[in-house]
C-alpha positions as CSV (number, residue, x, y, z in Angstrom):
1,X,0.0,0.0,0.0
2,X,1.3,3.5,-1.2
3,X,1.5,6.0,1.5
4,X,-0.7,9.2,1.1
5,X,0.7,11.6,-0.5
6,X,-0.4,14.9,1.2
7,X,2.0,17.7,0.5
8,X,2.8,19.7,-2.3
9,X,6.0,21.6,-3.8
10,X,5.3,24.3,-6.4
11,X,7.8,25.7,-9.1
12,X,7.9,28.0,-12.0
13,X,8.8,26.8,-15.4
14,X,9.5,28.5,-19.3
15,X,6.9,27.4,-21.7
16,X,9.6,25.9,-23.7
17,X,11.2,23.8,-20.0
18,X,7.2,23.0,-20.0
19,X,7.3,21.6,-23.0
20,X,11.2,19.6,-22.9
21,X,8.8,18.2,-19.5
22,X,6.3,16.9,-20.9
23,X,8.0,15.3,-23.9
24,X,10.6,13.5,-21.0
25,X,7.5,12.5,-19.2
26,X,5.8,11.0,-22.4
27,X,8.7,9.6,-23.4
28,X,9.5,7.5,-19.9
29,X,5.8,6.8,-19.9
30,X,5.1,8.7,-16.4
31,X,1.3,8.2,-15.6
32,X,1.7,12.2,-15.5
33,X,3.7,15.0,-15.3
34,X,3.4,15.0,-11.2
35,X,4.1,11.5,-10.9
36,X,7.4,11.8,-13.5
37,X,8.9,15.0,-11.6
38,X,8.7,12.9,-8.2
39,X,10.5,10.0,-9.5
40,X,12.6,12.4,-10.9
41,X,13.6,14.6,-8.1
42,X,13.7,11.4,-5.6
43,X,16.5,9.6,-7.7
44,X,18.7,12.8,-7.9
45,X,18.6,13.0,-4.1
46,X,18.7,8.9,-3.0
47,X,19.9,7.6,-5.9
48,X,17.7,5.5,-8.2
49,X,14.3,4.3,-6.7
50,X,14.3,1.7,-4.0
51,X,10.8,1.0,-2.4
52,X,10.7,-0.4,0.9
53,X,8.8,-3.5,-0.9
54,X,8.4,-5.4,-4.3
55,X,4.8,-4.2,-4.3
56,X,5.7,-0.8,-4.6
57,X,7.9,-1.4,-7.8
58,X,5.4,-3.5,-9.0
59,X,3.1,-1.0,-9.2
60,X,5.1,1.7,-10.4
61,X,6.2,-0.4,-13.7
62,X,2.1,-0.9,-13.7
63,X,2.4,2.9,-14.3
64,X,4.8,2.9,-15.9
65,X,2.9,0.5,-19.0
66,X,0.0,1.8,-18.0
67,X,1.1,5.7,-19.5
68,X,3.1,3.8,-22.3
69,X,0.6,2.3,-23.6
70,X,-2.2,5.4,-23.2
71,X,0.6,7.4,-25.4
72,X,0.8,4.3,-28.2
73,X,-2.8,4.1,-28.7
74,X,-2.9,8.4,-28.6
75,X,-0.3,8.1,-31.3
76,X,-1.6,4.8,-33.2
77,X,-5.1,6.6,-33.2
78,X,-3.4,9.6,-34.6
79,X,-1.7,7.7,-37.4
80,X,-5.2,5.8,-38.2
81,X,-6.5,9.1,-38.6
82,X,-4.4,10.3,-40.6
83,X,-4.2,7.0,-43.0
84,X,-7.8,7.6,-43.8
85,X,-7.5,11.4,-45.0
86,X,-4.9,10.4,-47.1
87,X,-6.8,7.5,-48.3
88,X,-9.6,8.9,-48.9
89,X,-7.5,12.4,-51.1
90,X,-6.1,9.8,-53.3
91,X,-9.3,8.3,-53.7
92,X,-11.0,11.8,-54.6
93,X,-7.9,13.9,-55.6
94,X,-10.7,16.8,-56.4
95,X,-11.4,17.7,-53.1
């Protein structure tokens, strides 16, 4: 069981460092921006992740697929999508 997680730590950001975020936190498949700048700011402080029990990294490679595999199907969708338009233009190259 994860322990509650009850305070909070603010910080200002660029657009563009917003951005170079996100796309880190995409790319290492964080369930979400909070949950990617924990891991992140834990490991530069105690070294990489070590939870107290196998249930807790079990969980967090859970997340870890979990917000992989939301940002696949985001970006298989988006290629489906975009199949089809092109599909259908060289179908009807009038329009």
């Amino acid at each position: 069981m994860q322990k509650l997680k009850n305070r909070i730590i603010n910080f200002r950001v660029t657009d563009e460092e917003l951005a170079r975020l996100k796309s880190a936190s995409d790319l290492h498949g964080a369930r979400c921006m909070s949950d990617f700048a924990r891991t992140v700011m834990l490991k530069s402080v105690t070294g990489p992740a070590s939870p107290s029990n196998d249930d807790g990294h079990i969980e967090q490679k859970i997340d870890s697929l979990d917000g992989r595999l939301t940002s696949v199907e985001s970006e298989l969708s988006r290629v489906i999508k975009h199949a089809v338009c092109l599909g259908e233009a060289c179908r009807n190259p009038e329009e």
